[in-house]
C-alpha positions as CSV (number, residue, x, y, z in Angstrom):
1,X,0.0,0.0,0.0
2,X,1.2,3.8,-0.9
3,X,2.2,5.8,1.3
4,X,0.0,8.7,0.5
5,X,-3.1,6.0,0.8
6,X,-2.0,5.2,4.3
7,X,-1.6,8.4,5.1
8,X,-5.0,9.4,3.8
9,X,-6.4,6.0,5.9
10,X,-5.2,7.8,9.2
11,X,-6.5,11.3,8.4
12,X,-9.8,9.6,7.6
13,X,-9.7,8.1,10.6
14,X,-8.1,10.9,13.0
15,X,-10.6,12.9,11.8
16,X,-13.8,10.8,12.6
17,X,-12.2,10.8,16.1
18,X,-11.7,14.4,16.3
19,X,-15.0,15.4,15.0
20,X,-16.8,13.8,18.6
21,X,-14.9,16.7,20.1
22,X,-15.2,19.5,18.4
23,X,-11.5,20.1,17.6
24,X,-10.3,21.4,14.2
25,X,-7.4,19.6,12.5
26,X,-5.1,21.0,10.4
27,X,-2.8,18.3,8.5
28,X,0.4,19.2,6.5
29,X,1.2,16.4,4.4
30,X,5.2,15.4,4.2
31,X,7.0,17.0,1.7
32,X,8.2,14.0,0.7
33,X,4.7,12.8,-0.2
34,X,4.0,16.1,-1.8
35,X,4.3,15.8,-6.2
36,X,7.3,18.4,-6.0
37,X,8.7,19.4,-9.8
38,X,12.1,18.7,-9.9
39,X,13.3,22.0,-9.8
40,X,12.5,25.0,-7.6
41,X,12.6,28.9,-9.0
42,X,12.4,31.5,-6.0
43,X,10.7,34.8,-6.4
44,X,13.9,36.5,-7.3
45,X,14.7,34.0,-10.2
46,X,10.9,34.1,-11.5
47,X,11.1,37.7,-11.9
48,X,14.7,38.1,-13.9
49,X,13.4,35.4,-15.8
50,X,10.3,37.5,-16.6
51,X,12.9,40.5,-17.0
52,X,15.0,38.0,-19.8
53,X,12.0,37.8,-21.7
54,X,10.0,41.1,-21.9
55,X,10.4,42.2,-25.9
56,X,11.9,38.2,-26.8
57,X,10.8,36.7,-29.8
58,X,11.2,34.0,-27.2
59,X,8.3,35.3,-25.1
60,X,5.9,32.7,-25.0
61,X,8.3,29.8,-25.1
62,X,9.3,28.0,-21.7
63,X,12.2,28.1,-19.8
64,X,14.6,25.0,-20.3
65,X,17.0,24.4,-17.5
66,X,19.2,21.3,-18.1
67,X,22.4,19.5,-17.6
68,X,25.0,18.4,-20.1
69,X,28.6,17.1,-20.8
70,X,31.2,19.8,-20.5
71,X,32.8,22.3,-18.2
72,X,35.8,21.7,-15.8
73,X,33.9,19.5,-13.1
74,X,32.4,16.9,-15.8
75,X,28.8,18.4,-15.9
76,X,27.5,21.8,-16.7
77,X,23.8,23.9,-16.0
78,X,22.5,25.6,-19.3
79,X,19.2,27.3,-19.6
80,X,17.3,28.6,-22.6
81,X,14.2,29.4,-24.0
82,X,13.1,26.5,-26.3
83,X,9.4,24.4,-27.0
84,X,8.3,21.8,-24.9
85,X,9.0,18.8,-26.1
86,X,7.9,15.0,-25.8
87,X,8.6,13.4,-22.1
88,X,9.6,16.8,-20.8
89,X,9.0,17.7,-16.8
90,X,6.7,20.4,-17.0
91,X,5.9,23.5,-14.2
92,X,4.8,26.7,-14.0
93,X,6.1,29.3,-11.4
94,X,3.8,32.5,-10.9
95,X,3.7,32.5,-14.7
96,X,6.9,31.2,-16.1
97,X,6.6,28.0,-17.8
98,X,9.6,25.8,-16.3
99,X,10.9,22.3,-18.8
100,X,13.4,20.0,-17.6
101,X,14.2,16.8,-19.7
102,X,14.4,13.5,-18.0
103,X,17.9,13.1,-18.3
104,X,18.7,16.2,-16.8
105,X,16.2,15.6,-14.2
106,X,18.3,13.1,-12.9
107,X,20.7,15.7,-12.2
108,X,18.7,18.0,-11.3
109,X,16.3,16.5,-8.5
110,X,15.9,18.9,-5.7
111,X,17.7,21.9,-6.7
112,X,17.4,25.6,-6.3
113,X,17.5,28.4,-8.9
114,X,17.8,31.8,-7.6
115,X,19.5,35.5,-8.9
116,X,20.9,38.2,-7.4
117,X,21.5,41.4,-8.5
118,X,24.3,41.7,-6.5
119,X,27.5,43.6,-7.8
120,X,29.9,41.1,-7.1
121,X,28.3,37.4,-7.4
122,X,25.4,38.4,-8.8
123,X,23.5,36.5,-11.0
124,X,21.7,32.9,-11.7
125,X,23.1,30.8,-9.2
126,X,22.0,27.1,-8.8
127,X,22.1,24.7,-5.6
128,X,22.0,21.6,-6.4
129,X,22.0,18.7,-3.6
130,X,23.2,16.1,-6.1
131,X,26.9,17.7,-6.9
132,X,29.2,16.5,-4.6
133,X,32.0,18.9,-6.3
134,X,31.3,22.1,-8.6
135,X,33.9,24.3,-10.0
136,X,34.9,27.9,-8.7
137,X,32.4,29.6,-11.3
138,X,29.3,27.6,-10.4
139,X,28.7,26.6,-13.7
140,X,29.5,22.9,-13.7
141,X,29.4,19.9,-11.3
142,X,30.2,16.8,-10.3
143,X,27.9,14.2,-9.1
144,X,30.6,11.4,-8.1
């Protein structure tokens, strides 16, 4: 049995119990358990994103965030403004249309994309739980 349907068994049942007395119940459910996409955007990275594509003939096209072969630590982020396509990992984020392809998902699983507008450092920057070694620019990993 799932553990979501178990899960929903006992909040059935809490909840019968609860109602003899009157109490409300308030239930968050486990984020593991929550359908999380695979990668989050903050408000900060939604709206340069936004920013990126005010007057693009790439308006209305999603996001792309994925990984591929290259850089100094073996792996490296790219993003880019392309068309969904078959079998990708789709999201929105307050409006901006988010693909990841199931490779890089892989790869991807759990990270963070924020920006900064900061003077020194600023700009996209990506954690990623899965990269057990990235290089001094930020732009590539290693998973291994």
């Amino acid at each position: 049995m799932s553990s979501t349907r178990c899960l929903g068994r006992l909040i059935a049942c809490l909840t019968g119990a609860l109602s003899r007395f009157s109490v409300g119940l308030v239930i968050m459910m486990p984020t593991e358990l929550a359908q999380e996409f695979v990668v989050q955007l903050t408000a900060p990275a939604v709206a340069q994103v936004r920013v990126l594509r005010q007057g693009d003939s790439n308006a209305s096209k999603p996001l792309r965030l994925y990984v591929e072969s290259g850089g100094c630590s073996g792996l490296q982020y790219g993003m880019t403004f392309d068309e969904q396509r078959e079998g990708d990992l789709v999201a929105d984020f307050a409006g901006v249309s988010v693909v990841v392809d199931s490779f890089s998902a892989t790869y991807l699983r759990g990270t963070v994309m924020d920006f900064s507008d900061a003077l020194t450092g600023g700009g996209f920057k990506i954690t990623n739980p899965n990269a057990k070694q990235s290089c001094g620019c930020g732009k590539s990993f290693q998973t291994s």
